[in-house]
Backbone as CSV, one residue per row, in Angstrom:
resi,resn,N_x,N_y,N_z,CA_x,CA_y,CA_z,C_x,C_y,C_z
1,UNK,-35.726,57.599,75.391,-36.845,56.770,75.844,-38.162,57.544,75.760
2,UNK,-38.177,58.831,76.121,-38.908,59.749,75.989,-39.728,59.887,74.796
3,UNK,-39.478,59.997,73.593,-39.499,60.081,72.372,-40.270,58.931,72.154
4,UNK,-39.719,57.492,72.105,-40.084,56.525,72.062,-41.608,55.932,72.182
5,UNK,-41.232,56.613,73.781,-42.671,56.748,74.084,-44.147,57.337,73.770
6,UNK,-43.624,58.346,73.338,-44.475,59.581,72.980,-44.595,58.956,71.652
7,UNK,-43.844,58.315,70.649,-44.223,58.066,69.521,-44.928,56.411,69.286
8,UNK,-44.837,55.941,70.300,-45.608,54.364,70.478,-46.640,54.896,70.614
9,UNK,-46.777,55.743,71.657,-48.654,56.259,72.153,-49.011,56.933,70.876
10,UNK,-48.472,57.645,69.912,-49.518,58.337,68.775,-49.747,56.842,68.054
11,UNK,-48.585,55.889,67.722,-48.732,54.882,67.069,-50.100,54.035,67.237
12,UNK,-50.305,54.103,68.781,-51.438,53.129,69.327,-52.503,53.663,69.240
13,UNK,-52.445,55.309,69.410,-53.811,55.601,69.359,-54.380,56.413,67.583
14,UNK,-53.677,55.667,66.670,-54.265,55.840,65.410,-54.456,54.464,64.745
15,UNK,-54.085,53.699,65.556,-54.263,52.102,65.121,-54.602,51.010,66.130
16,UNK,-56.218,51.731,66.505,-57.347,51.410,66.984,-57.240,49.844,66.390
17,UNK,-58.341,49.193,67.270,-58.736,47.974,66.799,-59.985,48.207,65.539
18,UNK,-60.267,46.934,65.049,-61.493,47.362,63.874,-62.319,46.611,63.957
19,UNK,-63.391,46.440,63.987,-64.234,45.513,63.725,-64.123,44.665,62.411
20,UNK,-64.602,43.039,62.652,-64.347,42.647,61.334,-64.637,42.684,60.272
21,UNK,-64.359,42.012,59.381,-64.662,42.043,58.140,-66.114,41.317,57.653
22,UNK,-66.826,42.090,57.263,-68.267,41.438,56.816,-68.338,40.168,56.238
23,UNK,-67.048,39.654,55.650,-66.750,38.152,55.790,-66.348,37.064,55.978
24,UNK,-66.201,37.810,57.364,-65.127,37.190,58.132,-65.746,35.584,58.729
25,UNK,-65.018,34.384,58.656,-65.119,33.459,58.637,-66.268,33.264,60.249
26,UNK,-67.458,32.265,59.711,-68.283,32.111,61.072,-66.795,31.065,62.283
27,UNK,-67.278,31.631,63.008,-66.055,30.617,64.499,-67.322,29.604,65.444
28,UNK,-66.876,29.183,66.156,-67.081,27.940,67.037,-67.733,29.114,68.650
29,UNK,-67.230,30.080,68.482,-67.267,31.159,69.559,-67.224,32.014,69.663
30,UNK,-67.882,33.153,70.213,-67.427,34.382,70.542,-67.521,34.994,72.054
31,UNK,-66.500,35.566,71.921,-66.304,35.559,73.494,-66.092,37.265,73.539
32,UNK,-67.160,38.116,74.664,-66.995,39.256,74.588,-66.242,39.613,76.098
33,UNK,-66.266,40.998,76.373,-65.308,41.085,77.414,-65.885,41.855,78.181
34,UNK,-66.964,42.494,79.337,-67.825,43.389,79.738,-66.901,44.356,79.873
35,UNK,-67.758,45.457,80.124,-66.680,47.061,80.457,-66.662,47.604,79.812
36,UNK,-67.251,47.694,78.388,-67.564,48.874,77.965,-68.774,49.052,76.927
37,UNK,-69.429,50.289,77.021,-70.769,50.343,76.010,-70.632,49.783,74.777
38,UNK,-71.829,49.043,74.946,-71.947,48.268,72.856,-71.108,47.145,73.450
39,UNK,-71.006,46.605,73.799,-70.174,45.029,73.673,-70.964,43.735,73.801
40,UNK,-71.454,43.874,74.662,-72.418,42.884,74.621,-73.523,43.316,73.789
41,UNK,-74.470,43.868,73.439,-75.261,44.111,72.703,-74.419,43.551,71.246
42,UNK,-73.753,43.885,70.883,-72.821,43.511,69.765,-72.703,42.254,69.459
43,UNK,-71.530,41.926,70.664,-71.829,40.285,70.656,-73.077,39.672,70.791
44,UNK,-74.000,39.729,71.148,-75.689,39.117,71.179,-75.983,39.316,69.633
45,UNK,-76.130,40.556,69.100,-76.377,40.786,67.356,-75.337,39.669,66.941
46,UNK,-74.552,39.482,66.833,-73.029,38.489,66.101,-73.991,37.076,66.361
47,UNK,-74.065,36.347,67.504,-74.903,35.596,67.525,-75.942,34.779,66.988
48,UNK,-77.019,36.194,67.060,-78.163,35.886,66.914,-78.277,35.873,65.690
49,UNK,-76.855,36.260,64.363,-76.568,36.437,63.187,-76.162,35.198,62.691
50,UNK,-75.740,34.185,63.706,-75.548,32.628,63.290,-73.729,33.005,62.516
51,UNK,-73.285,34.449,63.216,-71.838,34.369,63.204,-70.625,33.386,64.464
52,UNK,-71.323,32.510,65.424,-70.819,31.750,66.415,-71.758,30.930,66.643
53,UNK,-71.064,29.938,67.217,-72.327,28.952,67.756,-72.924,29.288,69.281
54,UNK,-71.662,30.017,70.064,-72.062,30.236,71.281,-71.611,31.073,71.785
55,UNK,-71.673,32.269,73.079,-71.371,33.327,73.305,-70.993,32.825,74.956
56,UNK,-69.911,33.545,75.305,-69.426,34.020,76.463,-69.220,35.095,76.702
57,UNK,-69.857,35.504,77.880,-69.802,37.273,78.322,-69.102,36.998,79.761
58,UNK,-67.412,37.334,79.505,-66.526,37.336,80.185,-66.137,38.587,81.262
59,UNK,-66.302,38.204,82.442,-66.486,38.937,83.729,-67.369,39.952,84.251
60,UNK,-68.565,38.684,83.561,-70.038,39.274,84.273,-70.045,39.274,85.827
61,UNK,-70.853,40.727,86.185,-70.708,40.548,87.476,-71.411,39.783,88.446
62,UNK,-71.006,38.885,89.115,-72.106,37.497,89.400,-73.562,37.835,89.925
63,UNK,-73.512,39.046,90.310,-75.036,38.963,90.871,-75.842,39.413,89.465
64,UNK,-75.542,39.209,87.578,-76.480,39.341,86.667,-76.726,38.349,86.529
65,UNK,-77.817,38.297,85.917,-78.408,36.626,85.692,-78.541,37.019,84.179
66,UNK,-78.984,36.029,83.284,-80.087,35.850,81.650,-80.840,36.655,81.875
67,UNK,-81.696,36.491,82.590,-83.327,37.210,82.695,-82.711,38.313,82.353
68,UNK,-81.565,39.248,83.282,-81.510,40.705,83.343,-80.855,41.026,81.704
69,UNK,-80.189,40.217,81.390,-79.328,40.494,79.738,-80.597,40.759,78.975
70,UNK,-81.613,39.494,78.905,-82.522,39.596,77.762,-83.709,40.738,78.389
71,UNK,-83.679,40.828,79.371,-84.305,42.368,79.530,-83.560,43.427,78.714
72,UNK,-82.400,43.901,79.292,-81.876,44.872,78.609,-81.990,45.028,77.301
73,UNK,-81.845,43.534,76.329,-81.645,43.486,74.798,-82.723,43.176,74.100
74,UNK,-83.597,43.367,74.891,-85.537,43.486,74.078,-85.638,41.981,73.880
75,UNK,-85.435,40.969,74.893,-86.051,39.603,74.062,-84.663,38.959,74.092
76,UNK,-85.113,37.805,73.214,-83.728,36.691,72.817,-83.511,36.070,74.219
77,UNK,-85.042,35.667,74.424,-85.074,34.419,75.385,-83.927,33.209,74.997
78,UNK,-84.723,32.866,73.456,-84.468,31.397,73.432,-82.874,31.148,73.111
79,UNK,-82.129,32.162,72.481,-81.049,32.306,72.444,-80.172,32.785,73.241
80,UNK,-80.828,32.957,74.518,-79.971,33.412,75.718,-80.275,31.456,76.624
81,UNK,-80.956,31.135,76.612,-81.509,29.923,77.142,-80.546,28.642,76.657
82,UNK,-80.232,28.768,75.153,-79.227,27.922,74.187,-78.250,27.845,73.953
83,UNK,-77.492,29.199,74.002,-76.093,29.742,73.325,-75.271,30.613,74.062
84,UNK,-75.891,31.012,75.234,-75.016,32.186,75.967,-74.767,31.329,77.735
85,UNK,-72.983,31.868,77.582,-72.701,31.722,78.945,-72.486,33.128,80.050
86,UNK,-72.672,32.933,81.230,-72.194,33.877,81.726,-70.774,34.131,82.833
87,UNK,-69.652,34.167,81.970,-68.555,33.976,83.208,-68.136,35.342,84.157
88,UNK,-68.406,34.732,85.055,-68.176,35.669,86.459,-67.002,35.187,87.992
89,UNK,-66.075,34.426,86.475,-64.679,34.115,87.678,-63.592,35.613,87.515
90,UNK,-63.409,35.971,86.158,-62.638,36.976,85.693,-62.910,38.760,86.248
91,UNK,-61.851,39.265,86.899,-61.785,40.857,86.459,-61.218,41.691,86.365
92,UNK,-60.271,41.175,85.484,-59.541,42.064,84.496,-59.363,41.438,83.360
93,UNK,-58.245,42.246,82.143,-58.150,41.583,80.937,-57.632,40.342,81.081
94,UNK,-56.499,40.025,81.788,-56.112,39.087,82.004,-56.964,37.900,82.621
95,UNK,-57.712,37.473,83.420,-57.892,36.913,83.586,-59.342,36.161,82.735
96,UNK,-59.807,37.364,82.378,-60.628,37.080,81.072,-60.063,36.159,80.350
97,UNK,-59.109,36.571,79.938,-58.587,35.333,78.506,-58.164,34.004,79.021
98,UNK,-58.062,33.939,80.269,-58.034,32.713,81.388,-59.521,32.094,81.633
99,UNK,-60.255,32.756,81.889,-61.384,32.200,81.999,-61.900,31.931,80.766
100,UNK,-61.988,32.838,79.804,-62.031,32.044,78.112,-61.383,31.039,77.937
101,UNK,-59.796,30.515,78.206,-59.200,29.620,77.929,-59.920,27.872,78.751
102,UNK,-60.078,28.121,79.993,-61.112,27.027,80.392,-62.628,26.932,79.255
103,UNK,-62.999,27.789,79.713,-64.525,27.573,78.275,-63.997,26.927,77.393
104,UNK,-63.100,27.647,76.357,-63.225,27.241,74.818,-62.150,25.690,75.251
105,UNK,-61.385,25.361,76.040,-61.243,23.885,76.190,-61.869,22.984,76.339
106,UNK,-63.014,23.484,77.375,-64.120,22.244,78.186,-65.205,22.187,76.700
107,UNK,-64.731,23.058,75.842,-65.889,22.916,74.622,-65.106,22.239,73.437
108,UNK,-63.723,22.569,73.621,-62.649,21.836,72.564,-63.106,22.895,70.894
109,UNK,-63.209,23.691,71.176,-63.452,24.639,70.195,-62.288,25.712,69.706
110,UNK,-61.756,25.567,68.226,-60.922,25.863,67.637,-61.189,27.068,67.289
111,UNK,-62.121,28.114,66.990,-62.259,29.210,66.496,-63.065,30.216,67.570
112,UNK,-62.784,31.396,67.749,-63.218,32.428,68.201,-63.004,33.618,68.149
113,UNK,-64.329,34.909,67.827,-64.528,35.890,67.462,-64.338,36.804,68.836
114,UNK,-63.205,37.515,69.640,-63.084,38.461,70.397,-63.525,39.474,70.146
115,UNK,-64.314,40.102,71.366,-65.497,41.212,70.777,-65.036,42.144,71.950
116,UNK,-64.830,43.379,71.593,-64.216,44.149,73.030,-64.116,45.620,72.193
117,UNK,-64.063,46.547,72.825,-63.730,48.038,72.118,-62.692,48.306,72.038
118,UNK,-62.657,49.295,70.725,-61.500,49.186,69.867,-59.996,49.649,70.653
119,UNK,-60.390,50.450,71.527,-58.766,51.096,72.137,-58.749,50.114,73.176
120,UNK,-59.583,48.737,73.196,-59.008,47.969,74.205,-58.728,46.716,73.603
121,UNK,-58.712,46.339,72.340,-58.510,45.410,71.883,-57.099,44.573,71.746
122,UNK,-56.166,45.905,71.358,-54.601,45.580,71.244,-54.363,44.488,72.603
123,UNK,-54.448,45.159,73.906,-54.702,44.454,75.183,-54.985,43.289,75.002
124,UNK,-56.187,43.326,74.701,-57.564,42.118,74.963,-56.678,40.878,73.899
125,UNK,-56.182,41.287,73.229,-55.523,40.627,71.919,-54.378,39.856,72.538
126,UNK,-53.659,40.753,72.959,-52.624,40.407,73.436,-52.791,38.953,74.460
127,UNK,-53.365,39.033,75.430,-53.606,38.381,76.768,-54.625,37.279,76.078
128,UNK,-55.156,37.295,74.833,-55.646,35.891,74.592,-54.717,35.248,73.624
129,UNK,-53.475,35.721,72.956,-52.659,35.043,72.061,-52.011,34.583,73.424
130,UNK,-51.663,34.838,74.211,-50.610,34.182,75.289,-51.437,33.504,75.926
131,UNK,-52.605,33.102,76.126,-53.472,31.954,77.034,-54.206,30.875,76.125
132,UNK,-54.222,31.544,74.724,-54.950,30.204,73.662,-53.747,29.339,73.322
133,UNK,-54.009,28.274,73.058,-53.267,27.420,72.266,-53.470,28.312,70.641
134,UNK,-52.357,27.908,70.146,-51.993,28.499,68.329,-52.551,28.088,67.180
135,UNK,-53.832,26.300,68.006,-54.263,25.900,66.854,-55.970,26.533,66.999
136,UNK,-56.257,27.537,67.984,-56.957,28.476,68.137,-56.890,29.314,67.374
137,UNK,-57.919,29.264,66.365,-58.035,30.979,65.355,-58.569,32.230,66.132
138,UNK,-58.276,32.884,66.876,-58.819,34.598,67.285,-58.948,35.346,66.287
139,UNK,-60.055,35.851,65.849,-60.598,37.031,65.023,-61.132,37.963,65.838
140,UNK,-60.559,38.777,66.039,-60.549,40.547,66.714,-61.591,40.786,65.805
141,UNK,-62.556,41.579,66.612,-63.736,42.355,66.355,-64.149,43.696,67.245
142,UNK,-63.193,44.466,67.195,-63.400,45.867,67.858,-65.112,46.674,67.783
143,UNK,-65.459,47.287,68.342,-66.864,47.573,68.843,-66.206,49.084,68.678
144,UNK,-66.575,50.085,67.735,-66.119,51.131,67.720,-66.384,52.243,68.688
145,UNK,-65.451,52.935,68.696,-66.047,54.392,70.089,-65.452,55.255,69.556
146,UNK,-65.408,56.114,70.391,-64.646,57.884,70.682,-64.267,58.150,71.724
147,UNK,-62.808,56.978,71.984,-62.207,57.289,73.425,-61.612,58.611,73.452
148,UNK,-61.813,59.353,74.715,-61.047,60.430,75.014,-59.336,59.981,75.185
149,UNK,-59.011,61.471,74.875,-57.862,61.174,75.451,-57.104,60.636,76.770
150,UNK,-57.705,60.664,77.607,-57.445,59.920,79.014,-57.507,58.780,79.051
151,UNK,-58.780,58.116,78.105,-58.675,56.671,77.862,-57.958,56.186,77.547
152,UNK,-57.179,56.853,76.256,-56.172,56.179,75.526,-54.474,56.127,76.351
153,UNK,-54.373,56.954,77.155,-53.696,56.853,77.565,-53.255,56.294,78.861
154,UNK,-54.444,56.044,79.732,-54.675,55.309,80.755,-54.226,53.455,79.290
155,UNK,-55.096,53.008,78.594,-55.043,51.582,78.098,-53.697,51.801,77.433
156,UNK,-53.006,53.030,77.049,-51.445,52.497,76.586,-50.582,52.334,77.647
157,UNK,-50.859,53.433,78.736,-49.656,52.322,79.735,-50.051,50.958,80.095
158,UNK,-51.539,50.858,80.386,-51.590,49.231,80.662,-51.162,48.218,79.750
159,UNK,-51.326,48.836,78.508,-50.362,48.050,77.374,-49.131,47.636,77.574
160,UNK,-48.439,48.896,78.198,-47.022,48.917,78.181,-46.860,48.303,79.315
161,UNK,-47.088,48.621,80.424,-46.840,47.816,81.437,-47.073,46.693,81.448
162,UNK,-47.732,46.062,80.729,-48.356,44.766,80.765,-47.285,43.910,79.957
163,UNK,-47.124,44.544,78.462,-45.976,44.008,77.942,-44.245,43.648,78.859
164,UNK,-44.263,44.876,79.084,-43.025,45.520,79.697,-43.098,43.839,80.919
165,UNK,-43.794,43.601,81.750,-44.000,42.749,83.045,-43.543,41.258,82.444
166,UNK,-44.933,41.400,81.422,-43.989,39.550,80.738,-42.647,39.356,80.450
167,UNK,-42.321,40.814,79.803,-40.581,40.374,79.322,-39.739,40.043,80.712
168,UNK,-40.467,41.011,81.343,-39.377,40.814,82.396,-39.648,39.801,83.714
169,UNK,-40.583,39.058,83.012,-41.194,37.838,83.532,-41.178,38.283,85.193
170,UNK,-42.177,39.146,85.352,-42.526,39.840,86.984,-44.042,39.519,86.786
């Protein structure tokens, strides 16, 4: 088991998430995930690129408002005013892709671009294939970094445990 282990974790941590493909099909949505540097800024650029029609920034912390986003991101009033939600029911991965799953229903929207960093994506991936419906397209879009090693190994047990919990339906 030992082994196993030790060889899933090199597995996971050389096969990072990626950002997409420069032509990668425009979606109906993109839905980012707060918690780590570059994500939202990212998702806002994707946007404001006319790569989604609309943005969700999933488990904002309720006391941010618009005003404070388009402060931070130099501007993009009118596209924070038009196109961006702010959900602040979610906080964790899981419940993120729960609170995405209400949005992209109450919008009836078939496509969406998941925007999250790369050693958290496998996760983030995971927990929205099990809460979307299948006629939902998810396109993973990793936000690149330089997780330390602690990171990676702190998000592979949550991997594992996380997996490990559904099977054993706990």
């Amino acid at each position: 088991m030992a082994i196993l282990y030790v060889l899933g974790f090199a597995l996971f941590g050389v096969t990072l998430g990626r950002p997409a493909p420069k032509d990668a099909p425009k979606v109906d949505a993109i839905v980012v995930i707060t918690g780590g540097k570059g994500r939202i800024e990212y998702a806002a650029a994707l946007l404001a690129d006319g790569k989604g029609k609309r943005l969700l920034i999933a488990g904002a912390d309720p006391s941010v408002r618009k005003s404070d986003l388009v402060r931070r991101l130099g501007g993009k009033q009118i596209l924070f005013d038009c196109c961006v939600d702010l959900g602040s029911e979610s906080v964790d991965t899981r419940s993120n892709a729960e609170e995405a799953k209400r949005w992209i229903e109450r919008r009836h929207y078939k496509s969406v671009r998941l925007v999250t960093s790369d050693w958290h994506m496998r996760r983030a991936r995971y927990e929205f294939n099990r809460q979307l419906d299948r006629d939902v397209k998810i396109i993973p879009d990793a936000v690149r970094t330089e997780p330390n090693f602690m990171t990676l190994f702190g998000e592979y047990n949550k991997y594992v445990l996380r997996r490990l919990s559904v099977w054993l339906d706990i």
